[in-house]
C-alpha positions as CSV (number, residue, x, y, z in Angstrom):
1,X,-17.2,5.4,20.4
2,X,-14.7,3.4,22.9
3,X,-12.0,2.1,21.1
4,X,-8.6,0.0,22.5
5,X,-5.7,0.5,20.6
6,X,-3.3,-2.6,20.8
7,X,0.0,-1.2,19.2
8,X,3.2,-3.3,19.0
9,X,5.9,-0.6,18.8
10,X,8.9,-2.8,17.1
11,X,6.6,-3.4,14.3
12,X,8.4,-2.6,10.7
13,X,6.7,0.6,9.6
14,X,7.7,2.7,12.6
15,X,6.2,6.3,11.0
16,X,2.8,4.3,11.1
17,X,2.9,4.1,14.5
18,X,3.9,8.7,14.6
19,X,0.5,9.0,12.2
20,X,-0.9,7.1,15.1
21,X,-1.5,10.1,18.1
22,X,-2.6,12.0,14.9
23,X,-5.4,9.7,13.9
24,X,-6.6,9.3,17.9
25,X,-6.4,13.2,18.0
26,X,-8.5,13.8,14.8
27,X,-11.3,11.5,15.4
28,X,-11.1,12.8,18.9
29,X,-11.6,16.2,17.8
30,X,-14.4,15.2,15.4
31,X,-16.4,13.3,18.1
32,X,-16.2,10.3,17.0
33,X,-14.5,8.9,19.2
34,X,-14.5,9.6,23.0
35,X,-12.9,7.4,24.9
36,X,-9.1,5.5,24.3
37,X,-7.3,2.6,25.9
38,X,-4.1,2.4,24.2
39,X,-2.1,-1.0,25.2
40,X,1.3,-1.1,23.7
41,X,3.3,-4.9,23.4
42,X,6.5,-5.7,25.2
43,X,6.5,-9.7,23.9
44,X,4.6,-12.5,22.1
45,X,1.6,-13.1,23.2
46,X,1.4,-9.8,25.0
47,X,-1.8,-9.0,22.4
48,X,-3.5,-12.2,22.8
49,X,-3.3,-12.1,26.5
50,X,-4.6,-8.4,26.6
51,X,-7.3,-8.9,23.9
52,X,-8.9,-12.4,24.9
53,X,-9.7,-10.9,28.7
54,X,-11.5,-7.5,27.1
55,X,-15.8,-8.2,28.3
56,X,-18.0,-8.1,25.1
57,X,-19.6,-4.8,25.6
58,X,-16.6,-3.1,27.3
59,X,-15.0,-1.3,23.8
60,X,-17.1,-0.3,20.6
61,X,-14.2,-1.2,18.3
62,X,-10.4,-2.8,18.7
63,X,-7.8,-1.0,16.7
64,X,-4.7,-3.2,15.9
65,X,-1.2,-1.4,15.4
66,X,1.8,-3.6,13.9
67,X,2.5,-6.3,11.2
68,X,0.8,-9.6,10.4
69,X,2.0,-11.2,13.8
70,X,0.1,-8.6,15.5
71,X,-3.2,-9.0,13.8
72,X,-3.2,-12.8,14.1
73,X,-2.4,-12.2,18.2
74,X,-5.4,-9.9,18.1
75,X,-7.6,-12.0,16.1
76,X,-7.1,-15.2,18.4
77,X,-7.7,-13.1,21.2
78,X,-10.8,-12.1,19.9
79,X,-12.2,-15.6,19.3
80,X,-10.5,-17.3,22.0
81,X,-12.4,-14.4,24.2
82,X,-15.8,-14.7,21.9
83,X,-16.3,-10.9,22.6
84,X,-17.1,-10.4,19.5
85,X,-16.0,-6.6,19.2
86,X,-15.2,-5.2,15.5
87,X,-11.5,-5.1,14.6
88,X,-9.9,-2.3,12.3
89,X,-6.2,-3.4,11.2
90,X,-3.9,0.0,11.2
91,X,-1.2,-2.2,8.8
92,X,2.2,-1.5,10.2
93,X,4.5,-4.4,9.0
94,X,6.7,-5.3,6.9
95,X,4.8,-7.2,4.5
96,X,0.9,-6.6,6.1
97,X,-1.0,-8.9,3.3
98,X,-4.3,-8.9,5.2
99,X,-4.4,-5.4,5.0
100,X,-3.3,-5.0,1.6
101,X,-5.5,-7.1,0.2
102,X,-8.2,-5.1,1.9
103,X,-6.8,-2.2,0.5
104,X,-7.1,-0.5,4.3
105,X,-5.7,3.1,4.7
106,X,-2.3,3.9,6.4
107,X,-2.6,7.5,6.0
108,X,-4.5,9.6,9.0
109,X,-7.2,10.9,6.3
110,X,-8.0,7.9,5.2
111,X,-7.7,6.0,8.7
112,X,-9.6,8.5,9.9
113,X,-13.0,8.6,7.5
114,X,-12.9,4.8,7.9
115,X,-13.5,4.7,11.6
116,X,-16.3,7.7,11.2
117,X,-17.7,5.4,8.6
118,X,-17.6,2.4,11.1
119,X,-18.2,0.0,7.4
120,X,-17.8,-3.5,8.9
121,X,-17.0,-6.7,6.8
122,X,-17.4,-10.6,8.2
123,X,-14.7,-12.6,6.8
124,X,-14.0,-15.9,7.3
125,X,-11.1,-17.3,10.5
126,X,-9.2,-20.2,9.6
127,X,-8.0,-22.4,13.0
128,X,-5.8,-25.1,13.3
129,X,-5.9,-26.9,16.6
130,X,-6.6,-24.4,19.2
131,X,-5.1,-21.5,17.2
132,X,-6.4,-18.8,14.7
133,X,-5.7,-17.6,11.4
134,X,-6.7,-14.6,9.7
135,X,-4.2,-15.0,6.2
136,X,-1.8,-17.8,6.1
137,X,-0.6,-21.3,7.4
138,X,1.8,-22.5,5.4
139,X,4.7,-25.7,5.9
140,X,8.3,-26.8,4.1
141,X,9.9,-25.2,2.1
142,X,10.8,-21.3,2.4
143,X,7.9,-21.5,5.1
144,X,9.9,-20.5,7.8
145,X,11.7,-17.7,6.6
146,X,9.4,-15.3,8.4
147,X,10.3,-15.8,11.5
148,X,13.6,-16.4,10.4
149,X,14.5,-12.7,9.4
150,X,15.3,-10.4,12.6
151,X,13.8,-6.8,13.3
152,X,16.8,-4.7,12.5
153,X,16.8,-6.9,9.0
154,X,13.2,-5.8,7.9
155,X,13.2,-2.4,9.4
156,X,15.9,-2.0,7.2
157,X,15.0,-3.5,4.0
158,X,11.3,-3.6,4.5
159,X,9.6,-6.9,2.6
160,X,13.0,-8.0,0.3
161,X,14.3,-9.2,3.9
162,X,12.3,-12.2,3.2
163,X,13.2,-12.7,-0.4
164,X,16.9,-11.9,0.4
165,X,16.7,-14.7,2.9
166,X,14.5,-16.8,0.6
167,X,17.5,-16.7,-1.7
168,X,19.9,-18.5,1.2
169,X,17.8,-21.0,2.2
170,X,16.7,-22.4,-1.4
171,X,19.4,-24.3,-1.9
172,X,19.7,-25.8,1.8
173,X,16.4,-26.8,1.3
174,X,16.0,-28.1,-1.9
175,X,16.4,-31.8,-1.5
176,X,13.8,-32.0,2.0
177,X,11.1,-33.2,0.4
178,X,7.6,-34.0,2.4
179,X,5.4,-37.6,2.1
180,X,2.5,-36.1,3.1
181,X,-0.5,-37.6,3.7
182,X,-3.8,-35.4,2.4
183,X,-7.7,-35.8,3.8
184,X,-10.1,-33.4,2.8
185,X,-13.8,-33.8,0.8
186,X,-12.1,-33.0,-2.1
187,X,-8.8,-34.7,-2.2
188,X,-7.4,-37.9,-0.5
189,X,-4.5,-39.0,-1.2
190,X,-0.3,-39.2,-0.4
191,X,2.1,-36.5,-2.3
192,X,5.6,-36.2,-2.3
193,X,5.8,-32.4,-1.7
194,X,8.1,-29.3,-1.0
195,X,5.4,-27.1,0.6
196,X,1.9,-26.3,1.2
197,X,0.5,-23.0,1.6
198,X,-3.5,-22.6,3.4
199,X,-4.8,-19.0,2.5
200,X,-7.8,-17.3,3.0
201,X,-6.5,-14.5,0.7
202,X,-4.8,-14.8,-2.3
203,X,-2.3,-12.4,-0.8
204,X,0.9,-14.3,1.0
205,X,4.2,-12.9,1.2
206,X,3.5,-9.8,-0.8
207,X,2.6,-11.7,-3.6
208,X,-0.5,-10.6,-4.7
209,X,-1.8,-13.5,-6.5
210,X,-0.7,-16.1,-4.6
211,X,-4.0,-18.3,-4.1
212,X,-6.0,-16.3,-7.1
213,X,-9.6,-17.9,-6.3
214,X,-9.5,-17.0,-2.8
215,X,-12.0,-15.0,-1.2
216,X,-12.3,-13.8,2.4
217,X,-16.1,-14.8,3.4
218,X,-16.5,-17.4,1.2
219,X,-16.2,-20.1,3.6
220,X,-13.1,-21.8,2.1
221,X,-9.7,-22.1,2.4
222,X,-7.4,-22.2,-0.5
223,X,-4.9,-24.8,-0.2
224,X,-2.0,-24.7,-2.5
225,X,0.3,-27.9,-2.5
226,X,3.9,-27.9,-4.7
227,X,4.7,-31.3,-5.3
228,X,8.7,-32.3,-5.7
229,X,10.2,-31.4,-8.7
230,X,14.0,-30.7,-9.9
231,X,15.5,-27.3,-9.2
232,X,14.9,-26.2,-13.0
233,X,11.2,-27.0,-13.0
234,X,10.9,-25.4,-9.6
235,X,12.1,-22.2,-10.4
236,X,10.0,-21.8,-13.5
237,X,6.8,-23.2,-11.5
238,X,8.3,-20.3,-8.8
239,X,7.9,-17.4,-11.4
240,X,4.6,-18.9,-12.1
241,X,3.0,-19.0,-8.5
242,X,3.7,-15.2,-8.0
243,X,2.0,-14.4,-11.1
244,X,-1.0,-16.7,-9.9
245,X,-0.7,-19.2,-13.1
246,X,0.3,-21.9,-11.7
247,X,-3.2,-23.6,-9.9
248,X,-3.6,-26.2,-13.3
249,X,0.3,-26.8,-13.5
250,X,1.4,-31.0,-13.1
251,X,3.4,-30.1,-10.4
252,X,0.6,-28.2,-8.3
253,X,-2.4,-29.7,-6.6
254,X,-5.0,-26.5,-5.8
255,X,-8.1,-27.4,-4.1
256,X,-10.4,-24.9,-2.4
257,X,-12.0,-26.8,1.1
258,X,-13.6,-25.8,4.6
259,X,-11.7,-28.6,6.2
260,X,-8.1,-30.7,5.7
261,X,-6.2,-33.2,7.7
262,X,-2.5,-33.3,7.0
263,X,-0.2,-36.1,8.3
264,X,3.8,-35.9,7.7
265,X,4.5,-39.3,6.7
266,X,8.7,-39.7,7.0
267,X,8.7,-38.6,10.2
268,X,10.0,-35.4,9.6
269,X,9.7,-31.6,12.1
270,X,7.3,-29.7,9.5
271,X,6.7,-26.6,11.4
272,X,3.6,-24.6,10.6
273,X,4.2,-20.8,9.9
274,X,0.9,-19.2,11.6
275,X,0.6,-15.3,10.0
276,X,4.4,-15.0,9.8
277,X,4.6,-17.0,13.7
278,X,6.0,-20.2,14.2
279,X,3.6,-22.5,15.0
280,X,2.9,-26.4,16.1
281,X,4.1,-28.7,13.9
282,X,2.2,-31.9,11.3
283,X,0.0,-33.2,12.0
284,X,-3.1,-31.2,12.4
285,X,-6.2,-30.4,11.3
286,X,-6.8,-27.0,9.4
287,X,-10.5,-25.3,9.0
288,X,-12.4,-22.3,8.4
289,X,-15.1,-20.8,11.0
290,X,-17.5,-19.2,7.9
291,X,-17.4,-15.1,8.7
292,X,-16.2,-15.3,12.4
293,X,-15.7,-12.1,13.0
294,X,-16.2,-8.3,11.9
295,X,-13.3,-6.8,10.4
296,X,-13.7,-2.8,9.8
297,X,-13.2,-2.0,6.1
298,X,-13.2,1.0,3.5
């Protein structure tokens, strides 16, 4: 097997990244694989650049190293390039929902018998103009606190980064409100909303149940939609949507869909958060590309 290893080295989980030269050793060893390309990241973009230019026959299998960002950078690169070579996520971030709600391995045993087992899953890619999504895409409130937090922050901290930050910027953000304008085959219609959240996992944020119909090949998105409400009802309708009972609340609108159009209507910057990047802003159209590519799985 000829694998390439893109590794991003600032990634949260830094003892990951050690385990790393003892997985590539092992399966080494065992003759599974025989041939390595490791690529490590200096900047943004650096994945997508290196990943989108790699010829369809030229590695059996692409291993990603690092957080969220990093997969989505490796994912676009994939389908941007159409090579079409199997992807295996070592999860190395702070939060890593993709990987966690494939339950992958971050230990070198079970990294390890993965790869010799060479299992591979096709799960759905959700894209949004020219970009890709594995996880998330997500706008409003709280929606940019991912990009918000800095390295040090999350290194130190590890996933309550976000909620610690989360906990600042609630009540700036409280009374920016979105009219937003909604096209999809399900749902038409104008909403007065505090954020949206797209999800091809129920997974977001290290919330587990997030988007609790979602499936990864089922060739739907999830879109969860919080309409404005007063701080009170918000908060209870918060402890709500990380428990996953939320989807038939007043306040919600939850439809599952394989394509949506979403317009700001007040003229407001809404930023799109992209797997944890900052991305282009409303409007835009969001869909999903039914099991675009081959993720490598337990």
């Amino acid at each position: 097997m000829k694998v390439k290893i893109i590794m991003n080295p600032s990634s949260g989980k830094q003892i990951i990244q050690k385990n790393l030269e003892k997985i590539v050793g092992r399966l080494i060893l065992d003759g599974v694989v025989k041939y390595v390309d490791v690529f490590k990241t200096e900047k943004r973009f650096d994945a997508f650049e290196e990943v989108k230019n790699i010829q369809e026959n030229e590695y059996d299998c692409m291993i990603a190293v690092g957080g969220d960002g990093t997969v989505n950078e490796v994912i676009n690169g994939v389908m941007v390039g159409e090579n079409k070579i199997p992807v295996a996520i070592l999860p190395a971030g702070t939060v890593n929902d993709f990987g966690n709600f494939l339950n992958l391995p971050t230990d070198v045993q079970g990294f390890c018998n993965m790869i010799k087992k060479n299992q591979k899953k096709k799960v759905d890619v959700g894209k949004v103009g020219d970009r890709y999504f594995i996880n998330v895409l997500a706008g409003g409130l709280l929606t940019d606190v991912g990009y918000k937090v800095s390295s040090d922050f999350k290194t130190i901290l590890g996933k309550y980064a976000y909620y610690v930050e989360g906990m600042k910027e609630i009540p700036k953000q409280m009374l920016k409100s979105i009219n937003i304008e909604i096209d999809s085959e399900e749902f038409k219609g104008k909403e007065d909303i505090f954020m949206f959240i797209i999800t091809n996992t129920p997974s977001v944020g290290g919330f587990k149940k997030i988007a609790p119909m979602a499936k990864v090949d089922d060739g739907l998105l999830d879109v969860c939609i919080i309409k404005k409400s007063d701080i009170a009802e918000f908060i209870s309708l918060f402890l709500k949507i990380m428990k996953g009972q939320y989807i038939h609340h007043p306040k919600v609108l939850y439809i599952q869909t394989s394509k949506i159009m979403l317009n700001c209507q007040n003229d407001m910057n809404v930023d799109l958060d992209i797997d944890g990047e900052q991305g282009e802003k409303l409007p835009t159209t969001i869909e999903v590309i039914k099991k675009g590519m081959e993720i490598i799985v337990p």
